[in-house]
MIGULO-331889 format. One record per residue (C-alpha): residue number from 1; residue in one letter; x, y, z. Coordinates in Angstrom, 1 decimal. Example, Ala and Ser with C-alpha at 12.3 -4.5 7.8 and 13.67 -1.06 7.14 Angstrom:
REM MIGULO-331889
(rec 1; 'A'; (12.3; -4.5; 7.8)) (rec 2; 'S'; (13.7; -1.1; 7.1)) 
//
This chain:
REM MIGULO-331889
(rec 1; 'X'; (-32.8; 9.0; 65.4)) (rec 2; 'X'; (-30.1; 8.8; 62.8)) (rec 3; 'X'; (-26.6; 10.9; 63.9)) (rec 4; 'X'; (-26.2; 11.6; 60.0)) (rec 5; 'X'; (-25.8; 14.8; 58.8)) (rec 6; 'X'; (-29.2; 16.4; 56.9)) (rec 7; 'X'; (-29.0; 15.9; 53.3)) (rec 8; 'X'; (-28.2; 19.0; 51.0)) (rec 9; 'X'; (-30.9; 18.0; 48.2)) (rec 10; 'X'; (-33.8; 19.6; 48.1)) (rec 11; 'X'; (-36.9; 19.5; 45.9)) (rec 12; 'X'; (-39.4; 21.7; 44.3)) (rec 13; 'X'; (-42.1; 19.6; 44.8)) (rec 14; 'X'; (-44.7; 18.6; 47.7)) (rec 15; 'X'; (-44.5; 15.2; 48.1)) (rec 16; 'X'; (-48.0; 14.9; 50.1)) (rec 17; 'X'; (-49.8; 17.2; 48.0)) (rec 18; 'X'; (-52.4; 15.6; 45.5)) (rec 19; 'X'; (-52.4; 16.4; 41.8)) (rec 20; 'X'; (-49.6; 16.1; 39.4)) (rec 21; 'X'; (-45.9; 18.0; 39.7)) (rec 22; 'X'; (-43.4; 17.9; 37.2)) (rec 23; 'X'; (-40.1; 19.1; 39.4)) (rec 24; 'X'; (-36.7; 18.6; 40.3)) (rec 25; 'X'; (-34.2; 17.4; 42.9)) (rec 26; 'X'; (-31.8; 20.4; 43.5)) (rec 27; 'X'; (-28.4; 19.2; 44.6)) (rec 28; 'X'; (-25.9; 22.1; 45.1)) (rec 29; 'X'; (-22.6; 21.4; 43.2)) (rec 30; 'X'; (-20.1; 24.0; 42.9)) (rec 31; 'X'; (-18.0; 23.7; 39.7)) (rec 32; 'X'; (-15.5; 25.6; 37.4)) (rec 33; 'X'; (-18.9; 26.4; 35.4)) (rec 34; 'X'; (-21.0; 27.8; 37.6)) (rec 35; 'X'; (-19.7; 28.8; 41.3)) (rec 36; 'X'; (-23.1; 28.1; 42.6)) (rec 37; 'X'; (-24.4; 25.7; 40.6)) (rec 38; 'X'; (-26.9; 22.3; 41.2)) (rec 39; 'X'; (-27.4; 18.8; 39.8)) (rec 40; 'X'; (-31.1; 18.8; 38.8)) (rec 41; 'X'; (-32.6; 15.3; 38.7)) (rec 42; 'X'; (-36.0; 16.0; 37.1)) (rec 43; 'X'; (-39.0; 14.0; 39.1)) (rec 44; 'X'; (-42.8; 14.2; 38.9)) (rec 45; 'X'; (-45.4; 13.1; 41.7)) (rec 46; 'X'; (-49.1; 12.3; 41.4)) (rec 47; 'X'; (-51.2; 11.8; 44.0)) (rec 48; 'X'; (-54.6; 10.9; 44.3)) (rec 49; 'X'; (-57.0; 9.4; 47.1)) (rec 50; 'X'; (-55.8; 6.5; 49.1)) (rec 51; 'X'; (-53.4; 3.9; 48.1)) (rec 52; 'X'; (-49.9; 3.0; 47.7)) (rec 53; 'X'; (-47.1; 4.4; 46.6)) (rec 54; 'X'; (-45.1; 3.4; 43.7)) (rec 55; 'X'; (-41.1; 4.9; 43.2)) (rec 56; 'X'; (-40.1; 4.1; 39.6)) (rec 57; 'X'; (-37.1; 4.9; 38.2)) (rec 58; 'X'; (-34.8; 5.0; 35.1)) (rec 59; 'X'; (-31.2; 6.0; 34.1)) (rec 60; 'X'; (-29.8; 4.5; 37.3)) (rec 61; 'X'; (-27.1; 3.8; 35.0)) (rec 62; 'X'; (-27.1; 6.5; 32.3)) (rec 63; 'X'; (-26.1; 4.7; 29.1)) (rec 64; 'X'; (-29.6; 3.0; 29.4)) (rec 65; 'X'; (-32.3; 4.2; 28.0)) (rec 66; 'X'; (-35.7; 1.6; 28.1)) (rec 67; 'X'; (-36.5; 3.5; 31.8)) (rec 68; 'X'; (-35.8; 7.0; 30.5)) (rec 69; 'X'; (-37.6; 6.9; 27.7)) (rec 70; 'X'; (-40.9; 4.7; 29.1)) (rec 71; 'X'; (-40.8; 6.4; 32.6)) (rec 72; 'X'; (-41.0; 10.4; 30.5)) (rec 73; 'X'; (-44.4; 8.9; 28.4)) (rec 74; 'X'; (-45.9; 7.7; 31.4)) (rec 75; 'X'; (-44.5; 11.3; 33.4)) (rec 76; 'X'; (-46.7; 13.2; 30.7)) (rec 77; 'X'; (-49.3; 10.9; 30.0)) (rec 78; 'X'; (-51.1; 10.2; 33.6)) (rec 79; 'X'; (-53.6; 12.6; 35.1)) (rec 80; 'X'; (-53.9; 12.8; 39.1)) (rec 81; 'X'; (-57.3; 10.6; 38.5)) (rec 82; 'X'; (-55.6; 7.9; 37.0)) (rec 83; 'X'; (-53.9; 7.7; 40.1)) (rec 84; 'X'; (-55.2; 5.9; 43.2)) (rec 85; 'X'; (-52.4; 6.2; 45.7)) (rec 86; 'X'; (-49.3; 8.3; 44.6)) (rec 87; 'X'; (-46.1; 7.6; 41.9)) (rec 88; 'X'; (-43.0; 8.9; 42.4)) (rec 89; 'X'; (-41.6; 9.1; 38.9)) (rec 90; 'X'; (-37.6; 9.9; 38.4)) (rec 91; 'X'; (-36.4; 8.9; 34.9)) (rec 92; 'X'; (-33.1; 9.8; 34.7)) (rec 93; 'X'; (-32.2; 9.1; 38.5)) (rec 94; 'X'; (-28.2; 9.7; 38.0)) (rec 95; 'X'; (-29.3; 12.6; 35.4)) (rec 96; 'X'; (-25.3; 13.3; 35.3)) (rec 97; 'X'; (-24.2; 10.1; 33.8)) (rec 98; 'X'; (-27.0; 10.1; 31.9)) (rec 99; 'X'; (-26.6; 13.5; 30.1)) (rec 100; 'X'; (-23.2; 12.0; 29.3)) (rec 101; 'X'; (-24.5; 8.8; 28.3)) (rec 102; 'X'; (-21.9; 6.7; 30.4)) (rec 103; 'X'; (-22.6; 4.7; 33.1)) (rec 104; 'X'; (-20.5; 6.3; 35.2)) (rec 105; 'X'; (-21.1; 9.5; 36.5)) (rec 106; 'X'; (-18.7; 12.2; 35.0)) (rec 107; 'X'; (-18.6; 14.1; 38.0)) (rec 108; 'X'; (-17.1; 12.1; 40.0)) (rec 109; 'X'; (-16.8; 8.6; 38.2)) (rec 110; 'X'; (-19.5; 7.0; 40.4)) (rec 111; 'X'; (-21.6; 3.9; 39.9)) (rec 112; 'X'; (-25.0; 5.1; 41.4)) (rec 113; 'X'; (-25.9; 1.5; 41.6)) (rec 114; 'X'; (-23.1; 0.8; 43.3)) (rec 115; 'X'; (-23.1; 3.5; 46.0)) (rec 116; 'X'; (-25.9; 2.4; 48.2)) (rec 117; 'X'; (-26.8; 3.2; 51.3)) (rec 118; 'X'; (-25.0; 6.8; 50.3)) (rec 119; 'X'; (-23.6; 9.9; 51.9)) (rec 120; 'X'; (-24.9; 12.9; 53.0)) (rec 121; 'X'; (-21.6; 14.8; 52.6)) (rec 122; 'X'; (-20.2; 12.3; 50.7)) (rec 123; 'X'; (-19.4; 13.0; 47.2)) (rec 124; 'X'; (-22.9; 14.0; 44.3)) (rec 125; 'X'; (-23.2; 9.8; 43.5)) (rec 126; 'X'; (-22.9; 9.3; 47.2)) (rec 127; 'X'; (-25.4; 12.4; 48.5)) (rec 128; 'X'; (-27.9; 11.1; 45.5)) (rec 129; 'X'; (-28.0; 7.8; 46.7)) (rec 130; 'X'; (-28.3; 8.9; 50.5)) (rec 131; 'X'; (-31.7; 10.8; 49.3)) (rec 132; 'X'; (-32.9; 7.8; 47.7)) (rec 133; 'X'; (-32.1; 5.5; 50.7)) (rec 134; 'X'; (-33.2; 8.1; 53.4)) (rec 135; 'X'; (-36.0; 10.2; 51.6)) (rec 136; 'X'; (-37.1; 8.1; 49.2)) (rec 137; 'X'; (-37.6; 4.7; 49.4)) (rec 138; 'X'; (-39.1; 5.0; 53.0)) (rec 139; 'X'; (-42.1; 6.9; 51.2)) (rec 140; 'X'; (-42.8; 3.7; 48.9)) (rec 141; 'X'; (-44.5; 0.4; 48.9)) (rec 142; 'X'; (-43.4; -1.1; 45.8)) (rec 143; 'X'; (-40.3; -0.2; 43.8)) (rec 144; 'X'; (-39.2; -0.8; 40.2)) (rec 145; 'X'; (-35.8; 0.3; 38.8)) (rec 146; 'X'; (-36.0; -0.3; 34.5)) (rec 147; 'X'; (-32.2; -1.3; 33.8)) (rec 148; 'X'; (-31.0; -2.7; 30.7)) (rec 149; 'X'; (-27.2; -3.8; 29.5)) (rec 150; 'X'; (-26.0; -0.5; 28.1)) (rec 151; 'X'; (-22.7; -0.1; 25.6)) (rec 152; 'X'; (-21.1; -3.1; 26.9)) (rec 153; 'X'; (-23.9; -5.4; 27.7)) (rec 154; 'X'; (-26.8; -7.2; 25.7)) (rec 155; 'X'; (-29.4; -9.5; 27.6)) (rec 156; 'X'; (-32.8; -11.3; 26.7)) (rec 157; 'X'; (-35.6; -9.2; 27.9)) (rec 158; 'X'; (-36.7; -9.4; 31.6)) (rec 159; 'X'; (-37.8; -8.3; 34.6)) (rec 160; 'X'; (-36.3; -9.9; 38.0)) (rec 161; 'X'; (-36.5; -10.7; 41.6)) (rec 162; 'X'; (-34.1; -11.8; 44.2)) (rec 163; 'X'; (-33.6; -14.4; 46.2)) (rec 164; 'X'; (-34.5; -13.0; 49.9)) (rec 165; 'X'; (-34.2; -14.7; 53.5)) (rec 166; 'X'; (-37.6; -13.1; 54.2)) (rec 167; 'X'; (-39.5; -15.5; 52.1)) (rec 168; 'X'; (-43.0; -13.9; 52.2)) (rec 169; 'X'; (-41.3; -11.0; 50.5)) (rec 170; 'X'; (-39.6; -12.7; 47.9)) (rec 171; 'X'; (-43.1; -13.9; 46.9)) (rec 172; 'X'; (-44.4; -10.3; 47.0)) (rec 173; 'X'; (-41.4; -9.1; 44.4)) (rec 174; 'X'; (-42.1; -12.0; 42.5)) (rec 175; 'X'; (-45.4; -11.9; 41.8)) (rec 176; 'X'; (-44.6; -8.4; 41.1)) (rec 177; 'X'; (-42.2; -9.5; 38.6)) (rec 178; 'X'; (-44.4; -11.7; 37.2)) (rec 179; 'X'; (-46.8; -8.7; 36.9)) (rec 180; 'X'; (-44.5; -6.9; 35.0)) (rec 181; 'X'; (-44.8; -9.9; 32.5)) (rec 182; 'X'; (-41.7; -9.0; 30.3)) (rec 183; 'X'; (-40.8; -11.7; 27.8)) (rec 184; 'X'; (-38.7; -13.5; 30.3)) (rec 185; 'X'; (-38.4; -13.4; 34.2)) (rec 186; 'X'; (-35.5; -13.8; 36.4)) (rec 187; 'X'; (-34.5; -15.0; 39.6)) (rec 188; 'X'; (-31.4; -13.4; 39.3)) (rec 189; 'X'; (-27.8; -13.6; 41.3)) (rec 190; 'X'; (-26.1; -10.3; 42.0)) (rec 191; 'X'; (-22.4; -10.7; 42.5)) (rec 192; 'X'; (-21.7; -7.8; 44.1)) (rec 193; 'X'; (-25.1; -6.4; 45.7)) (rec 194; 'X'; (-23.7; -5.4; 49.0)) (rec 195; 'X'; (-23.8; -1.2; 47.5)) (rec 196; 'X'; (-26.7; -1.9; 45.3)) (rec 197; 'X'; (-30.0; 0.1; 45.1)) (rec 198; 'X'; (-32.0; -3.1; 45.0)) (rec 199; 'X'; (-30.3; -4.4; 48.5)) (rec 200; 'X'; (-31.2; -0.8; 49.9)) (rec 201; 'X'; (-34.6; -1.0; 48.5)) (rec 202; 'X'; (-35.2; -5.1; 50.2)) (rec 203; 'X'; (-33.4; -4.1; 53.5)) (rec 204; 'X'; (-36.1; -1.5; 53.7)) (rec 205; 'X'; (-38.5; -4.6; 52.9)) (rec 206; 'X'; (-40.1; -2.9; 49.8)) (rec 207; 'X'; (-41.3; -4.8; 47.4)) (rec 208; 'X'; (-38.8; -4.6; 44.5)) (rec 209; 'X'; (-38.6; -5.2; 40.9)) (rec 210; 'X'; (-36.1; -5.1; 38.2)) (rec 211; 'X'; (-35.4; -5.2; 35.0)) (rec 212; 'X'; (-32.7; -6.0; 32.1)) (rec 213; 'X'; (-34.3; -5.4; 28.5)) (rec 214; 'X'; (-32.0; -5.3; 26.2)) (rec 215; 'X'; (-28.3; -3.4; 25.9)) (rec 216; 'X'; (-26.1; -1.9; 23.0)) (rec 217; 'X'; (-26.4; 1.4; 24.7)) (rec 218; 'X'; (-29.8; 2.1; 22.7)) (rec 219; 'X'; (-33.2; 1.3; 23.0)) (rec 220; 'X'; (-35.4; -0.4; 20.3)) (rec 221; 'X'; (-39.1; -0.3; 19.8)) (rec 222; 'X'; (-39.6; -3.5; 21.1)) (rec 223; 'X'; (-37.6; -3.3; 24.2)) (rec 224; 'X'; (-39.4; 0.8; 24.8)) (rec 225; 'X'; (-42.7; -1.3; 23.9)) (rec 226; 'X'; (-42.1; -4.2; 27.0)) (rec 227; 'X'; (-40.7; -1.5; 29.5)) (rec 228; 'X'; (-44.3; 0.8; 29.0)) (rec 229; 'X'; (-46.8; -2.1; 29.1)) (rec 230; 'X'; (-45.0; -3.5; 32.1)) (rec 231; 'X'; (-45.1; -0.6; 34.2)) (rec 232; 'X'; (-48.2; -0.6; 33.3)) (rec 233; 'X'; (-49.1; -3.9; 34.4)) (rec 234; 'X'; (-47.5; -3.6; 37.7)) (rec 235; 'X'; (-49.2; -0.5; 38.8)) (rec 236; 'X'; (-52.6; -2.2; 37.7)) (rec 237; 'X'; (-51.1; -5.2; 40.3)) (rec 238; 'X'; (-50.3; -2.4; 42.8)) (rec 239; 'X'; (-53.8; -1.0; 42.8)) (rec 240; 'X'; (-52.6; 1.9; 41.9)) (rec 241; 'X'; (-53.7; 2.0; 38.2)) (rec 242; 'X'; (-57.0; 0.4; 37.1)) (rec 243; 'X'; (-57.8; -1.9; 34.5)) (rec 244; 'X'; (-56.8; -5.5; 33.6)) (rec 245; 'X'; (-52.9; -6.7; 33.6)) (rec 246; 'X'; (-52.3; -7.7; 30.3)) (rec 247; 'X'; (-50.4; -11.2; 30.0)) (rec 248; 'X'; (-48.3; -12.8; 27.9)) (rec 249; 'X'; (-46.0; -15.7; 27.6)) (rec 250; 'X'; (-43.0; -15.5; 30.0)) (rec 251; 'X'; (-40.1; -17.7; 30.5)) (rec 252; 'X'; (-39.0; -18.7; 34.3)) (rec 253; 'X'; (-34.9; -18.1; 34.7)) (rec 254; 'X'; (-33.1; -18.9; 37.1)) (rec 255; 'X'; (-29.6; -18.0; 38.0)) (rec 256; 'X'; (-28.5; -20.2; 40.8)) (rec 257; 'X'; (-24.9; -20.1; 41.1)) (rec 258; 'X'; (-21.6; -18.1; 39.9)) (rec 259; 'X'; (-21.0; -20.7; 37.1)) (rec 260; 'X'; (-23.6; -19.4; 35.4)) (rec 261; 'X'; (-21.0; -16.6; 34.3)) (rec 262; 'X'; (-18.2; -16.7; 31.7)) (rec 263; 'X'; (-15.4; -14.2; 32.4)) (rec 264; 'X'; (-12.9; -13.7; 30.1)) (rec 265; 'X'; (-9.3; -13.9; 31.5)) (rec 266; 'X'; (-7.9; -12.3; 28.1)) (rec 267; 'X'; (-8.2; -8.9; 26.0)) (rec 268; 'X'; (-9.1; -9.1; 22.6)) (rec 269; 'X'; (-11.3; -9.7; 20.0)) (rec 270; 'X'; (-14.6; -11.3; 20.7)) (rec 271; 'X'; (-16.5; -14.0; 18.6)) (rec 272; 'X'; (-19.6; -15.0; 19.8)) (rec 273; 'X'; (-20.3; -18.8; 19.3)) (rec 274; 'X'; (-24.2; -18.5; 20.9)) (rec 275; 'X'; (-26.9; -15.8; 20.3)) (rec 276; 'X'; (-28.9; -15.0; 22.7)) (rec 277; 'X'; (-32.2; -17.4; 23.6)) (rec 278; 'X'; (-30.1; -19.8; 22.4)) (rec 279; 'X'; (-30.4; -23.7; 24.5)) (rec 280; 'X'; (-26.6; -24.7; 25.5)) (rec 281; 'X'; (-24.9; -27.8; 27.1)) (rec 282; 'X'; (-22.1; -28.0; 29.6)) (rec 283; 'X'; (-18.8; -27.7; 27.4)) (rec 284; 'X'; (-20.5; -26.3; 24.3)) (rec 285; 'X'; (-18.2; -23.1; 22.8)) (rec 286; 'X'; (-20.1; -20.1; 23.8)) (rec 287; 'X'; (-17.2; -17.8; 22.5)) (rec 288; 'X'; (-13.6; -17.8; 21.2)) (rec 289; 'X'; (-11.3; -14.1; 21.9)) (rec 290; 'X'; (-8.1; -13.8; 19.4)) (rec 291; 'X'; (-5.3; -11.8; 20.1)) (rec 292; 'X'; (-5.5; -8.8; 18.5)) (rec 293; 'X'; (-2.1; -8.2; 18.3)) (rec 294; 'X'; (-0.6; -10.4; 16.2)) (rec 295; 'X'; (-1.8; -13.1; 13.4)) (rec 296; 'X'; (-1.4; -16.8; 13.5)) (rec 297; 'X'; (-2.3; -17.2; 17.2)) (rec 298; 'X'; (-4.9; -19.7; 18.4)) (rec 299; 'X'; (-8.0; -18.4; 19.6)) (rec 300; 'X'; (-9.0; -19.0; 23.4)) (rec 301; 'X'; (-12.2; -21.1; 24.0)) (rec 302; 'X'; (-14.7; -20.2; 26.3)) (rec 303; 'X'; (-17.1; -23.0; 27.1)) (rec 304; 'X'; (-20.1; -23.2; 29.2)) (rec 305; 'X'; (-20.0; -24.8; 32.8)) (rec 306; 'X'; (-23.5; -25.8; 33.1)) (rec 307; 'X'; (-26.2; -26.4; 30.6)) (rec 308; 'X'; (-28.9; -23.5; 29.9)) (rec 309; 'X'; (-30.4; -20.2; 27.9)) (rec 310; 'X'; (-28.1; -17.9; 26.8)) (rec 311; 'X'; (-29.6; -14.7; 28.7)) (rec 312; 'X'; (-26.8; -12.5; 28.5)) (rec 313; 'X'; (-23.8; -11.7; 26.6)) (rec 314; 'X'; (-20.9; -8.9; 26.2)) (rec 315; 'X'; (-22.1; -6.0; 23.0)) (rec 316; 'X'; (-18.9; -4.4; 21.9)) (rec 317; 'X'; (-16.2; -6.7; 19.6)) (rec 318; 'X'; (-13.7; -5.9; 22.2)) (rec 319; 'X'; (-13.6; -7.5; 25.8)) (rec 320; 'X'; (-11.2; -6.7; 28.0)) (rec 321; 'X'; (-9.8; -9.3; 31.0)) (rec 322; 'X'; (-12.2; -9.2; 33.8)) (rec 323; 'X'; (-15.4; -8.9; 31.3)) (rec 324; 'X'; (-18.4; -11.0; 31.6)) (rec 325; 'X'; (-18.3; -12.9; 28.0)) (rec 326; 'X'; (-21.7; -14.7; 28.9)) (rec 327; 'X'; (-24.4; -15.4; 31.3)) (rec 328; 'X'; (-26.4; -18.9; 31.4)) (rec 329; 'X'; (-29.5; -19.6; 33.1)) (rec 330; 'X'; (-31.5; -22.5; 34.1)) (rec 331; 'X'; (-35.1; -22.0; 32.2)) (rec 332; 'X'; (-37.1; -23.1; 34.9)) (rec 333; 'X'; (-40.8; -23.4; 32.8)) 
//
């Protein structure tokens, strides 16, 4: 039995009950605004009959907005009979960075997606990921978290899975990304997924799927368009959704190793050599950064270390010292 202090969220809806229920997680916060005030995070649950249960989720990171916006249409848009099993739907899962639009949370400047396993007395990123990790994610079966690149990122369009050392669930997220059937799919290196909600979720040994589809801190009809077909797809491949998944042509990725990121080690101003989808060989210019302050200096070259797809790259014109420039992947088929 866990020694950890109960949990202050609470939530308005019944989580074994069938039918649909549009609700909320309340989590008290007291703030110059409102002395006893809460962080609502907005959920719905339906429930129908036998079957597993899917926990899908959105605004993880709150200047992304492919989840949010695919996760509300499908919120509204399913009856309980749809349903065989039960969804737990949270769009906006860190509903105060997404209000703001950062990725960051402005209460308290946390990175939900790097706050994992949580705190139950810890601060509001810390108590919201402790829910997820204690409440949560023990109710489901399969979990999919919709992320894109937000204002500082832009990638090609995929769903992923991780390397596990439980193989037979490896293959049970992957062909759960491959259900998903987003343009691309990725094998993809984490390099830093010790706090992550995707190591929670696979320590738990859910099956779990990701997603990066797109980034500029917007969402376009396209990318809005993949997300909703592939939920979709993979609730048809859960059982929990009838009907047929529909398939398309997607790409293997693979990101084996930590040279498949460019880091700049200078601030400046950013010229991308590459687009993304583009094919690349070891030492081709991916991207040159100038010194913006002053003229008639040499731009710095930033080459690639291993031959590939360009699958990821840095949105604004401005990268700072520590930013990832680029990522390259090994297309696998």
């Amino acid at each position: 039995m866990s020694d950890l202090p109960e949990n202050p969220i609470s939530t308005t809806v019944d989580f074994t009950r069938d039918g649909v229920q549009h609700g909320f997680l309340k989590l008290p916060y007291s703030r110059d605004d409102s002395a006893w005030g809460a962080v609502m995070i907005p959920l719905t649950v339906i429930q129908h009959g036998r079957g597993p249960t899917a926990l899908l989720t959105g605004g993880n990171h709150g200047d992304e907005y492919e989840g949010p916006v695919a996760l509300s249409k499908l919120a509204q848009g399913l009856s309980a009979a749809d349903v065989s099993g039960r969804l737990i739907i949270v769009p906006f899962m860190n509903t105060p960075a997404f209000r703001a639009g950062r990725r960051t949370s402005p209460v308290d400047q946390g990175n939900l997606n790097r706050s994992f396993p949580g705190k139950p007395d810890g601060s509001v990123t810390e108590k919201i990921a402790d829910y997820f990790t204690r409440t949560l994610l023990p109710l489901a079966d399969i979990v999919l978290d919709i992320h894109s690149g937000g204002r500082t990122l832009d990638f090609l369009p995929f769903a992923a899975c991780h390397v596990l050392a439980d193989k037979q669930q490896q293959a049970q997220c992957e062909a759960g990304m491959r259900a998903f059937n987003a343009p691309y799919s990725m094998r993809m290196l984490e390099l830093d997924a010790g706090a992550m909600y995707d190591t929670a979720a696979e320590s738990q040994g859910k099956v779990f799927v990701t997603t990066e589809l797109g980034g500029g801190g917007s969402s376009t009809a396209r990318s809005v368009a993949i997300a909703e077909r592939g939920v979709r797809n993979l609730l048809v491949h859960a059982g929990i959704l009838q009907g047929e998944i529909e398939y398309r042509e997607s790409k293997l990725l693979d990101m084996p190793a930590a040279d498949c990121f460019i880091a700049s080690e200078h601030d400046g101003l950013l010229e991308m050599c590459r687009d993304l989808g583009d094919t690349v060989r070891q030492g081709d210019v991916i991207a040159r950064v100038y010194d913006a302050t002053r003229s008639g200096v040499a731009a710095v070259e930033y080459r690639a270390a291993r031959s590939g797809l360009l699958a990821a790259r840095h949105f604004p014109g401005l990268v700072q010292c520590g930013d990832t420039v680029a990522v390259i992947a090994d297309v696998l088929s």
